[in-house]
NUTILUM-873348 format. One record per residue (C-alpha): residue in one letter; x, y, z; residue number from 1. Coordinates in nm, 3 decimals. Each point is the difference from the previous one (the first is absolute). Layout:
N
- a/X/Y/Z/NUM
...
# end
This chain:
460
- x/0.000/0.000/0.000/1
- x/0.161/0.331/-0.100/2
- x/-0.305/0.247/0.079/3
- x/-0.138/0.061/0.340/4
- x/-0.431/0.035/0.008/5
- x/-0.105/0.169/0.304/6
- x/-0.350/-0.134/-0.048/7
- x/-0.253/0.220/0.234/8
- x/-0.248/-0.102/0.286/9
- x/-0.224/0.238/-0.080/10
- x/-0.103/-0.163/-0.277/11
- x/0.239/-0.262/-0.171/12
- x/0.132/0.271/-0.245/13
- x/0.381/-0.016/-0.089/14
- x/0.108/0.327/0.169/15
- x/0.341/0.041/-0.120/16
- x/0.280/-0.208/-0.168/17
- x/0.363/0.061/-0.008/18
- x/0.296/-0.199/-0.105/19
- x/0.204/-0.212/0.236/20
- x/0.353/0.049/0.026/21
- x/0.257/-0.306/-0.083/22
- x/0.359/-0.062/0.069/23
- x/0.129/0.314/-0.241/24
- x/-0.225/0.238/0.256/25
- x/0.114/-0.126/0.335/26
- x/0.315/0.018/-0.110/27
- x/-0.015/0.349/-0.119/28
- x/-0.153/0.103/0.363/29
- x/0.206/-0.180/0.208/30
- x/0.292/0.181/-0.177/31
- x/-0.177/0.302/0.035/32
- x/-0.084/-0.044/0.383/33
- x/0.353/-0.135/0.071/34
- x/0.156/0.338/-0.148/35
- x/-0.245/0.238/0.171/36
- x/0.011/-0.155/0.309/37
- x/0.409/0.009/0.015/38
- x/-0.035/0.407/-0.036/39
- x/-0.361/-0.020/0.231/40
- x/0.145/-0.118/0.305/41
- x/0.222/0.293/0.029/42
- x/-0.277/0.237/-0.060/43
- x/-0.012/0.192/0.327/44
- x/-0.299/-0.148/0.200/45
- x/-0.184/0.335/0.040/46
- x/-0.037/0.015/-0.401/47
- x/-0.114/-0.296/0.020/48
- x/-0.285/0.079/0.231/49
- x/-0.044/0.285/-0.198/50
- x/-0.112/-0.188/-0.284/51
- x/-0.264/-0.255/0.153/52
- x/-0.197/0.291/0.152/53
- x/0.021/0.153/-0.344/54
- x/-0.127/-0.308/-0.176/55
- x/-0.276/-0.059/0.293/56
- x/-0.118/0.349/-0.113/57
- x/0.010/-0.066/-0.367/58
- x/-0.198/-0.341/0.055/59
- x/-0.261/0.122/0.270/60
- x/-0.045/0.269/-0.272/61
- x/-0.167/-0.269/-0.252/62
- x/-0.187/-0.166/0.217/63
- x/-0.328/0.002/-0.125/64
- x/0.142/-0.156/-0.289/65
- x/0.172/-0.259/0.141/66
- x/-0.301/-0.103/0.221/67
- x/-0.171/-0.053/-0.319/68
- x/0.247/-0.240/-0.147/69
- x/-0.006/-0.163/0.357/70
- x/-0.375/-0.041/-0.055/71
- x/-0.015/-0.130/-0.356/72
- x/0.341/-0.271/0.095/73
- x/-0.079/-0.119/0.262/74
- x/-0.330/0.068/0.086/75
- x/-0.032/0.241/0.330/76
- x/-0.325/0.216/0.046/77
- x/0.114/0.370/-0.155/78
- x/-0.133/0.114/0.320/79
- x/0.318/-0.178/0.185/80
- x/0.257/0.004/-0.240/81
- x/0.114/0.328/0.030/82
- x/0.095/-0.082/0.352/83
- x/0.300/-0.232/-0.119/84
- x/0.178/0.309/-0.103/85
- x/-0.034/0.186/0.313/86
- x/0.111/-0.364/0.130/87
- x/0.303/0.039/-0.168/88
- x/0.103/0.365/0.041/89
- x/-0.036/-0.022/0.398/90
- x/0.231/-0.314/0.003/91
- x/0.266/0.106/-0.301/92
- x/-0.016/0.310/0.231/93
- x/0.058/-0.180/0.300/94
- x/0.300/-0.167/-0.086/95
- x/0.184/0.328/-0.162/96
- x/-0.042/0.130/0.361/97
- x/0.169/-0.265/0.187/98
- x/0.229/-0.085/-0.264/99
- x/0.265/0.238/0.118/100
- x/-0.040/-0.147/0.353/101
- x/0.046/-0.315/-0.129/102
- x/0.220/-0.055/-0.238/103
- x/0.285/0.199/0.223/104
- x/0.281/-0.149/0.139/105
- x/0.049/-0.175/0.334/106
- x/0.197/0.166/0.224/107
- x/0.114/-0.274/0.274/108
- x/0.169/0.178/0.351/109
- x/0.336/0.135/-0.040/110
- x/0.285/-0.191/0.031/111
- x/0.376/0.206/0.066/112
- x/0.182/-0.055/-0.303/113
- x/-0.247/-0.176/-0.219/114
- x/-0.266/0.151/-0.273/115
- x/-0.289/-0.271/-0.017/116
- x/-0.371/0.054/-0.154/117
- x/-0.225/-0.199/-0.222/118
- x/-0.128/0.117/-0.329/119
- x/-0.287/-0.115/-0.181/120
- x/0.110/-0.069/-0.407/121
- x/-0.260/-0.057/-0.233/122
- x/-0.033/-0.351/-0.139/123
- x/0.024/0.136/-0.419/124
- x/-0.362/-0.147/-0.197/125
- x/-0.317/-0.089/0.170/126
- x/-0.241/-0.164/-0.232/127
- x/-0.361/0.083/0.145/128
- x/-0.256/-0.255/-0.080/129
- x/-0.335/0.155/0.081/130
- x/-0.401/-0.156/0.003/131
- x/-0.328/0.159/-0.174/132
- x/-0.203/0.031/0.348/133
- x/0.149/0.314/0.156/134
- x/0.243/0.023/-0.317/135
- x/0.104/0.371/0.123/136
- x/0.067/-0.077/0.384/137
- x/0.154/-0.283/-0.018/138
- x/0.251/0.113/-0.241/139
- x/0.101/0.292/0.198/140
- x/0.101/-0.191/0.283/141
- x/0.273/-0.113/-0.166/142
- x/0.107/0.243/-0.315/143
- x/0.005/0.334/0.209/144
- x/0.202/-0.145/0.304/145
- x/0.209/-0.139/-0.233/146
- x/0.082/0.276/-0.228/147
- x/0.049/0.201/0.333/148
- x/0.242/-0.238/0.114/149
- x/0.191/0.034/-0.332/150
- x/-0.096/-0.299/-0.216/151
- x/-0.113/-0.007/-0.318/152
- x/-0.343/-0.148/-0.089/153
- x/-0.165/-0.212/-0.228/154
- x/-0.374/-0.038/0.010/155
- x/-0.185/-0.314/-0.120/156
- x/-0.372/0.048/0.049/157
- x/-0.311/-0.230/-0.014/158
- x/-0.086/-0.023/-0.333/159
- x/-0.323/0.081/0.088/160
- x/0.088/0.379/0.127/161
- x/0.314/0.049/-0.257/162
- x/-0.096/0.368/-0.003/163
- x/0.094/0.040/0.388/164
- x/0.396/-0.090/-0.090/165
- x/-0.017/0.284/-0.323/166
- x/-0.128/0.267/0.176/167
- x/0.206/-0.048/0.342/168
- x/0.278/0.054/-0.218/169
- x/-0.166/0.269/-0.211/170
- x/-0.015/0.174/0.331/171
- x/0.346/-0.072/0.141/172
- x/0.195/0.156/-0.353/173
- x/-0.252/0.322/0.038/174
- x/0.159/0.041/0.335/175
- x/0.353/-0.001/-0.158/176
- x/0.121/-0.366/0.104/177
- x/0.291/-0.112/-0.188/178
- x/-0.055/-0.204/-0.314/179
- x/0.015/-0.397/0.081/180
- x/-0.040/0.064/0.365/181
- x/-0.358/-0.120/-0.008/182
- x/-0.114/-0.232/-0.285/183
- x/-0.296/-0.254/-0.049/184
- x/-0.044/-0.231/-0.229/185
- x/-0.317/-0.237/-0.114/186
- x/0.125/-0.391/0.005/187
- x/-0.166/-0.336/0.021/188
- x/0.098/-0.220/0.260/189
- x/0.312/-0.172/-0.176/190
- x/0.165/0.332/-0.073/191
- x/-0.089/0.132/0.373/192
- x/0.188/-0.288/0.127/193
- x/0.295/0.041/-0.259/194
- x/0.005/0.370/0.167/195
- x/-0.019/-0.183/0.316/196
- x/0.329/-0.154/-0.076/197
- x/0.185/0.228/-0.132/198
- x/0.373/0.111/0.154/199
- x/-0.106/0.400/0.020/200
- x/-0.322/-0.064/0.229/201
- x/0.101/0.003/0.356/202
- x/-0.368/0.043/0.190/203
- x/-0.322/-0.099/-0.053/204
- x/-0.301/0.118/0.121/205
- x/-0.308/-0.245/-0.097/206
- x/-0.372/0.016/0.052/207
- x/-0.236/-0.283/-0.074/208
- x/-0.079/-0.323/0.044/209
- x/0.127/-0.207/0.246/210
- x/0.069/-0.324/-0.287/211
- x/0.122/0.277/-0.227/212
- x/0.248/0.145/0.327/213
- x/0.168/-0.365/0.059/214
- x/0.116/-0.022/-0.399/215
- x/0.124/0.332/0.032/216
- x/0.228/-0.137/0.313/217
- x/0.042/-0.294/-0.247/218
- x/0.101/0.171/-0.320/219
- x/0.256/0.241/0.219/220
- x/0.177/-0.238/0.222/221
- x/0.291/0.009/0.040/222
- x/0.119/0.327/-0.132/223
- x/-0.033/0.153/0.349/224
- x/-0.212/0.255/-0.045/225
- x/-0.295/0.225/0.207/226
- x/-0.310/-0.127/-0.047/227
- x/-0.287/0.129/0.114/228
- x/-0.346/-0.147/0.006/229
- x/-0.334/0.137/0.067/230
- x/-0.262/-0.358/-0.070/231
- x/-0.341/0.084/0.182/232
- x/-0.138/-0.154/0.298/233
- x/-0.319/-0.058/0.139/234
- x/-0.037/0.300/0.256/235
- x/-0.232/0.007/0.310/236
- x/-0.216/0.211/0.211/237
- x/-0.081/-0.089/0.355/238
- x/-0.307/0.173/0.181/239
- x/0.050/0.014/0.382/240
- x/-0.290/0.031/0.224/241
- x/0.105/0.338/0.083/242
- x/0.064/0.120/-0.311/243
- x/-0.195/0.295/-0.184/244
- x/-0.256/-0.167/-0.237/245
- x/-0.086/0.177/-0.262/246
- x/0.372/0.160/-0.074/247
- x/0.068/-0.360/-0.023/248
- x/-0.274/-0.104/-0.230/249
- x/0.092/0.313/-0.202/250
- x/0.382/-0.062/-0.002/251
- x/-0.006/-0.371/-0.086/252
- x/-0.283/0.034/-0.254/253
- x/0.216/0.239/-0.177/254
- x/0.299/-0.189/0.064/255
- x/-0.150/-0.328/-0.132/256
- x/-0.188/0.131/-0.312/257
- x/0.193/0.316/-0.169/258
- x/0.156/-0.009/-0.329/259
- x/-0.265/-0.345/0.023/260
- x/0.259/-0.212/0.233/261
- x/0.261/0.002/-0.251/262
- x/0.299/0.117/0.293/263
- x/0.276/-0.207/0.144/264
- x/-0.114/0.193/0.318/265
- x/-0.348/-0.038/0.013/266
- x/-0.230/-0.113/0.257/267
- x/-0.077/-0.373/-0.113/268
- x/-0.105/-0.160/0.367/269
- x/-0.165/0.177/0.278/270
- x/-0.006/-0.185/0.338/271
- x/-0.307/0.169/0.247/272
- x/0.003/-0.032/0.381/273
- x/-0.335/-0.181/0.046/274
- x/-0.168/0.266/0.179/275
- x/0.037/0.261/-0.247/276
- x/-0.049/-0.266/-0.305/277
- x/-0.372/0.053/-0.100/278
- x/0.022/0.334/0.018/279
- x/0.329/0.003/-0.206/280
- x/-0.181/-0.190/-0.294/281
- x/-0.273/0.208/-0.003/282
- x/0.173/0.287/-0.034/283
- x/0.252/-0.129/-0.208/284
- x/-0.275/-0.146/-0.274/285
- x/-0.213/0.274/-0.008/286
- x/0.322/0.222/-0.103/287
- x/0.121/-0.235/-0.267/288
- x/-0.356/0.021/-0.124/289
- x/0.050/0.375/-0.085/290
- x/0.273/-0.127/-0.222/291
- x/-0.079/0.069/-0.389/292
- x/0.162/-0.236/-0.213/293
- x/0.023/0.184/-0.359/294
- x/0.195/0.132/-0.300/295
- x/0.307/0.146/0.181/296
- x/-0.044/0.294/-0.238/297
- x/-0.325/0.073/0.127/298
- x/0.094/0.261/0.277/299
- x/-0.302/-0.149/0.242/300
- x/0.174/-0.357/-0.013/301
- x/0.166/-0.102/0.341/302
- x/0.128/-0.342/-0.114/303
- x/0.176/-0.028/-0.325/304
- x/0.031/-0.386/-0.158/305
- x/0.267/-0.205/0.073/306
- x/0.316/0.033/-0.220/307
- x/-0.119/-0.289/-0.207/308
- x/-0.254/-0.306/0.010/309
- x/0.205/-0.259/0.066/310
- x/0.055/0.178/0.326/311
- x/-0.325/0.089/0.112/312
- x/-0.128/-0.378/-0.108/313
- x/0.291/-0.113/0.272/314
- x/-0.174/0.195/0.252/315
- x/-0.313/-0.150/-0.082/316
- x/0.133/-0.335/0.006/317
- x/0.140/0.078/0.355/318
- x/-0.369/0.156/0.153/319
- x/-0.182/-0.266/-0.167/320
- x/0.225/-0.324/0.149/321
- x/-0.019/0.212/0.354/322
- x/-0.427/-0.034/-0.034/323
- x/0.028/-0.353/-0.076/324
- x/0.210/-0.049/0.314/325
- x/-0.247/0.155/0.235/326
- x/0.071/0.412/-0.052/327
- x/-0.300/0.226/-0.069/328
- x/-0.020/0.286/-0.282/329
- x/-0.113/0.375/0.140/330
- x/-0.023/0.190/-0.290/331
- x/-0.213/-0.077/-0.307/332
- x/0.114/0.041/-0.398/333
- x/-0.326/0.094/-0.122/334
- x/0.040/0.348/0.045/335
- x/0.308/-0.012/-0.234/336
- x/-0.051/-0.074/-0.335/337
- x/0.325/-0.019/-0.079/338
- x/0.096/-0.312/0.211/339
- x/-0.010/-0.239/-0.237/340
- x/0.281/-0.304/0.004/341
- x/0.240/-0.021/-0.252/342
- x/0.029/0.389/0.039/343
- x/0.256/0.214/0.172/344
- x/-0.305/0.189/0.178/345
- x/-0.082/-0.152/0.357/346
- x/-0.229/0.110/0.244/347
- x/0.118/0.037/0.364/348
- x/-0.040/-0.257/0.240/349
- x/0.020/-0.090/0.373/350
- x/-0.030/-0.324/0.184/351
- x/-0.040/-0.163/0.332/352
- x/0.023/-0.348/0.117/353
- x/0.346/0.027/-0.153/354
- x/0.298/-0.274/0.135/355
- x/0.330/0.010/-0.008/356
- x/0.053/-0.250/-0.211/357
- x/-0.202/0.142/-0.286/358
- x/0.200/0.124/-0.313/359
- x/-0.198/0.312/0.067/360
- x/0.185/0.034/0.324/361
- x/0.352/-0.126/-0.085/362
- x/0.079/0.127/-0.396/363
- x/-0.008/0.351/-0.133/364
- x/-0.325/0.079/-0.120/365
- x/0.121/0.369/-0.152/366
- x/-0.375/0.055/-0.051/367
- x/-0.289/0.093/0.122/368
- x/-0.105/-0.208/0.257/369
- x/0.043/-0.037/0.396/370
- x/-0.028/-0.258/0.238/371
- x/-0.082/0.070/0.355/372
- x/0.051/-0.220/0.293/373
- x/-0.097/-0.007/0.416/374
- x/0.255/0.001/0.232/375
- x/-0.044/-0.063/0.373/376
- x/0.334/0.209/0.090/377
- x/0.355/0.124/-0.030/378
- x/0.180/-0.308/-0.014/379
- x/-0.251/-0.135/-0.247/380
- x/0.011/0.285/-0.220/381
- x/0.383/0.005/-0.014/382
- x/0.021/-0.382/-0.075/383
- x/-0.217/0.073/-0.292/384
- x/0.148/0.297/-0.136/385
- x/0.379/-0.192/-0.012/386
- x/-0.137/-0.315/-0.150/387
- x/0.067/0.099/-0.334/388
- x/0.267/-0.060/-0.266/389
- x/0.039/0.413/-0.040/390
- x/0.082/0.257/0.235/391
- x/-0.009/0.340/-0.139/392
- x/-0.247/0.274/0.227/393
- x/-0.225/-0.125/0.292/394
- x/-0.281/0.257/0.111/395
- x/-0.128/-0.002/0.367/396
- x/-0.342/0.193/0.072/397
- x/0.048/0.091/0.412/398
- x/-0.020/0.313/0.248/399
- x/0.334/-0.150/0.152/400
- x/0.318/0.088/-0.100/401
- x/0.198/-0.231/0.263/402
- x/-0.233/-0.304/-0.084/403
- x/0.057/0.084/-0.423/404
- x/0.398/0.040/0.066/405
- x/0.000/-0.340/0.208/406
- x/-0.207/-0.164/-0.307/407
- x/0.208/0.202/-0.257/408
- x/0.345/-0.222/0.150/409
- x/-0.151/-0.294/-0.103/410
- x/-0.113/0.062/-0.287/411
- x/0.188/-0.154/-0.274/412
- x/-0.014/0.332/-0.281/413
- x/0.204/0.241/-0.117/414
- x/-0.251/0.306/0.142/415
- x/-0.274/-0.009/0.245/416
- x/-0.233/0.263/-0.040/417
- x/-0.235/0.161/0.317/418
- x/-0.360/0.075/-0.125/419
- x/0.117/0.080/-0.351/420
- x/0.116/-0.289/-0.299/421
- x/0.098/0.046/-0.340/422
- x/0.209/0.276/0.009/423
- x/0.386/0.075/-0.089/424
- x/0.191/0.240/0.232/425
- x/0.302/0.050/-0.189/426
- x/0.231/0.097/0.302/427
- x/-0.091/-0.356/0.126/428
- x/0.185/-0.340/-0.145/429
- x/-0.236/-0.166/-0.259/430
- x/0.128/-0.390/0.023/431
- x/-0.180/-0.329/0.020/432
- x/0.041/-0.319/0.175/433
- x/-0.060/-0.379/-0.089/434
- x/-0.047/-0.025/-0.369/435
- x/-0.172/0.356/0.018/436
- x/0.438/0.055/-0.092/437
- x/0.269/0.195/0.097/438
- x/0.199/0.260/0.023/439
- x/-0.109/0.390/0.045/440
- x/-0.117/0.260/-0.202/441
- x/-0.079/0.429/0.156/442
- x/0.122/0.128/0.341/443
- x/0.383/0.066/0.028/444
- x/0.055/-0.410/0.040/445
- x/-0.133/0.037/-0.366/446
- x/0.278/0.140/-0.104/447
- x/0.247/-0.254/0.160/448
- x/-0.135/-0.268/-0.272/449
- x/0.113/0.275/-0.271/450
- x/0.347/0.084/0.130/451
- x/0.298/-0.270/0.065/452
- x/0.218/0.148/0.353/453
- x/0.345/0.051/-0.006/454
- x/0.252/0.070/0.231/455
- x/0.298/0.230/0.058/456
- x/0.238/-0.076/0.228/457
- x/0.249/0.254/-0.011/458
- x/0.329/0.013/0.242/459
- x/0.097/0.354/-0.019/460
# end
């Protein structure tokens, strides 16, 4: 295959096509990238600051424009989309202000007679693979810490939001970045892994699944390199007796159904002290019920299709095996017209009676769809929320910090959120346990996956 078809959700129509790049084109960039970066890395860091709030401007400038081409790729309500670029100038933002911070040297105490400090090098090419579903934000965690930290960058985006790579790029040359600094190119999945391989890439920084993440650590080992991998999970909310109802009905309804499921840190279980439980479905249902599943150009649609059938039919396959082991449907499809199977447009969904054993409980859904369970307690809760194969964000729902923290220990994630889920700080690590993957990505630790130290030990 030497075209690319980003083929739309909306409604099936090819979008946009471009050619793929072969060996003659990654050879070309890597040349390019290898030269820029030698002259790059000795760019004062200040300029280089300079020039990511630059291209943040340039890019938050457009964004009505690129929310549209969010919409029509991959399918996100217009209402929502433009949020993605606000998403990404707070944390591209974020990480030009800490940069200077750090990326300096450490000084250790003084010693008579000695000069000793460590300084953080840059690691040369990072190759950026990047997914459709937040294509945007999940991009940025790795390009702009990256080009801070005096890297070049090549981007490979989904082939489904091909756009998102061009007009990063776009954005970053407006701003005055060097030529070959920051790249992308479109590849199939040989020619990504022949990238993979070759001698100039140094880092790389991979979002996806977690099948796809373990031939990545296949194709690459032994050549020693950073890899970083972002692979989903299976994220839950706990509800604690105490905790404030409705801002957690409203924080995990949101959490579980925006941009329709499809986030590697969505809400997919919810575990419900018993007392509060009845209540918390209620609630919870008659929210999801205000859901309008539509066209995601239609500016009154609230849920957007999935990003293609095949994905929304696994979701189905997942609720429908749950009700034949015992769990019970809340919501009906009639009211959306659209929910048909063998389409990418699914109706929302929440269950009860759910077990743990239930594929619904234990395998990404990235849909839709929410199972809810009882829970007589803390220790019960906490057993239920680590019995899973991921471990990316775990969201407790309680008046009590000291009770949350003592949970939070336990918990087997890389964040634990207090009455809020979903959400990206980016002056907090962003890293995954269990086959949710590993390494970092954001906060100054961020930039320790980006840089290689090295120390001077100097007898003077």
């Amino acid at each position: 295959m030497h075209h690319l078809r980003c083929i739309s959700p909306v409604d099936n129509s090819v979008y946009l096509e471009r050619a793929l790049a072969g060996e003659a084109e990654i050879r070309v960039a890597l040349d390019r990238a290898a030269s820029a970066q030698r002259a790059w890395r000795l760019t004062p860091l200040i300029e280089r600051i300079a020039i990511v709030h630059r291209a943040v401007e340039f890019f938050a400038e457009r964004k009505d424009r690129l929310a549209e081409e969010i919409c029509w790729m991959m399918g996100r309500p217009i209402r929502f989309a433009p949020g993605e670029i606000d998403g990404f100038a707070e944390r591209a933002s974020a990480m030009a202000d800490i940069a200077e911070e750090a990326l300096a040297d450490i000084q250790l105490s003084a010693k008579p007679g000695f000069s000793r400090f460590i300084r953080r090098e840059p690691l040369g090419i990072s190759l950026v693979i990047a997914p459709w579903n937040y294509p945007y934000l999940t991009a940025v965690n790795a390009v702009v810490p990256s080009i801070l930290a005096g890297n070049a960058v090549i981007l490979k985006h989904s082939a489904q939001t091909p756009l998102c790579a061009e007009r990063m790029v776009e954005a970053f040359r407006e701003a005055g970045l060097p030529y070959g600094v920051f790249q992308f190119l479109h590849l199939n999945h040989a020619y990504t892994q022949r990238l993979a391989c070759a001698e100039e890439i140094q880092h790389i920084a991979f979002t996806g699944s977690v099948e796809a993440g373990a031939n990545l650590e296949r194709t690459v080992a032994g050549r020693f390199i950073q890899v970083g991998l972002e692979l989903g999970g299976k994220d839950p909310a706990y509800v604690r007796e105490d905790a404030d109802l409705q801002l957690a009905v409203e924080a995990i309804v949101d959490g579980a159904f925006f941009n329709s499921g499809q986030s590697c840190c969505g809400i997919e279980r919810v575990y419900v002290q018993e007392k509060l439980f009845d209540e918390f479905v209620e609630r919870a249902v008659a929210l999801v019920g205000k859901y309008q599943l539509g066209r995601p150009d239609d500016p009154d649609t609230t849920l957007g299709p999935l990003v293609r059938a095949e994905a929304a039919d696994r979701v189905r396959v997942q609720i429908d095996e749950a009700v034949a082991e015992g769990a019970k449907t809340h919501l009906s499809t009639s009211d959306s017209p659209l929910d048909k199977r063998g389409t990418q447009y699914l109706a929302p969904q929440l269950l009860t009676g759910v077990r743990q054993k239930m594929r619904l409980m234990r395998e990404e859904s990235f849909g839709p769809v929410l199972g809810v369970q009882k829970v007589h307690d803390d220790g019960e809760a906490l057993e239920f929320m680590n019995n899973s194969q991921f471990g990316l964000t775990a969201a407790i729902f309680s008046q009590d910090e000291e009770v949350a923290l003592a949970i939070g220990d336990h918990l087997q994630v890389g964040t634990v959120f207090l009455n809020r889920c979903d959400y990206l700080d980016p002056e907090l690590a962003w890293t995954g346990v269990k086959r949710s993957g590993r390494g970092c990505t954001l906060s100054r630790i961020g930039f320790e996956q980006l840089t290689r130290p090295k120390s001077f030990h100097f007898k003077i």
